[in-house]
C-alpha positions as CSV (number, residue, x, y, z in Angstrom):
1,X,55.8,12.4,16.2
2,X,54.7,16.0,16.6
3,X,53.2,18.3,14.3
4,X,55.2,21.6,13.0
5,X,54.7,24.3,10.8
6,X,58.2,25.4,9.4
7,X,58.4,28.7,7.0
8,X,61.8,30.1,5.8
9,X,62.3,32.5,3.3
10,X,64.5,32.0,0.0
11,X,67.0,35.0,-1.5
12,X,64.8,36.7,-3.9
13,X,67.8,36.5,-6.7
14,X,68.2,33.1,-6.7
15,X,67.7,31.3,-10.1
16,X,64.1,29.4,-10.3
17,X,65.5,26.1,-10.5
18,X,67.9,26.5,-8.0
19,X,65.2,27.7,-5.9
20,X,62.9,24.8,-6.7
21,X,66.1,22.3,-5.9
22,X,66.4,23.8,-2.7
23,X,63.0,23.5,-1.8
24,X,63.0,19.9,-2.9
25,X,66.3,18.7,-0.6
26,X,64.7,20.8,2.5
27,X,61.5,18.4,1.9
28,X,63.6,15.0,1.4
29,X,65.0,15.8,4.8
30,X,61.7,14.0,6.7
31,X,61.1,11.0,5.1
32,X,64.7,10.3,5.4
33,X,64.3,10.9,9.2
34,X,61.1,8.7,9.8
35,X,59.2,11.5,9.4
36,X,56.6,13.4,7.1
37,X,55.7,16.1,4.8
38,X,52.0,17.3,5.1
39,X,51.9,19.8,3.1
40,X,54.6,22.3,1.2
41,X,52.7,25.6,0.3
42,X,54.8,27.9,-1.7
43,X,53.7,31.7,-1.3
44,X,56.1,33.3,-3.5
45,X,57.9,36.5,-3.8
46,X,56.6,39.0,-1.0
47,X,57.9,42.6,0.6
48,X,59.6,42.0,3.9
49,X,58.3,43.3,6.9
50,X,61.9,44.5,7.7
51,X,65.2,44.5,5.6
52,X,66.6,41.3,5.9
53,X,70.7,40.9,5.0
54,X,70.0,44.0,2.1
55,X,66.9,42.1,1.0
56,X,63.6,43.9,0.9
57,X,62.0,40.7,-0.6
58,X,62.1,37.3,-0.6
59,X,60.6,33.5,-1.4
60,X,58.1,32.1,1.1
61,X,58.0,28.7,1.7
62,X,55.6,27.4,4.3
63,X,55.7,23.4,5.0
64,X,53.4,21.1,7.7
65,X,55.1,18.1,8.5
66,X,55.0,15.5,11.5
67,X,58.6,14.8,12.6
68,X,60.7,13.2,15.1
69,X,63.0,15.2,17.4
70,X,65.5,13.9,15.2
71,X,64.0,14.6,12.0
72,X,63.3,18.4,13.4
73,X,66.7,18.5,14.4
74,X,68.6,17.4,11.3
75,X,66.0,19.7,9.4
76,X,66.9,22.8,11.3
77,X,71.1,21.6,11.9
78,X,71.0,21.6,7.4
79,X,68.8,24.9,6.9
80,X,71.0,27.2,9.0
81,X,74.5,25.9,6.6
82,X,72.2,27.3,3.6
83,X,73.5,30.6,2.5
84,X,70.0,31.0,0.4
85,X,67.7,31.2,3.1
86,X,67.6,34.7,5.5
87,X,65.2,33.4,7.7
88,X,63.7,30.5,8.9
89,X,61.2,29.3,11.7
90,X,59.8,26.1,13.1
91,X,56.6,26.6,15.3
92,X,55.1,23.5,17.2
93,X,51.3,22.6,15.6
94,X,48.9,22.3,17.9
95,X,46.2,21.7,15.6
């Protein structure tokens, strides 16, 4: 298993507990793939570096997890069907 450090960024007008459901079926995805959540770090609402889909805010999520290719894989194949999140990223943690 390798290390990653995944951030994506939630719709700033989505309802808290939507928001807080969403953030909790993104996490279930490791363990369900023999893999494992670190760490989920929730930054909040910040400005955008750039307009994003109309958006000049959003919900930052940042997780550490160690996952299998397939756990990566199924994480990443789920978050791009999610209309809620504008961005995402999944960087390789060398740490």
């Amino acid at each position: 298993m390798r290390k990653y450090e995944i951030m994506y960024i939630i719709r700033p007008d989505l309802e808290e507990e939507k928001r807080e459901a969403l953030i909790e079926e993104l996490s279930q995805i490791f363990p369900k793939n023999d893999s494992e959540v670190i760490e989920v770090d929730e930054w909040g609402m910040r400005e955008l570096a750039y307009e994003i889909d109309n958006y000049q805010k959003g919900y930052y999520v940042v997780m550490h997890v160690k996952a299998t290719p397939a756990g990566r894989a199924e994480f990443e194949r789920v978050i791009r069907m999610k209309e809620d999140i504008i961005r995402f990223l999944v960087i390789r943690d060398e740490r």
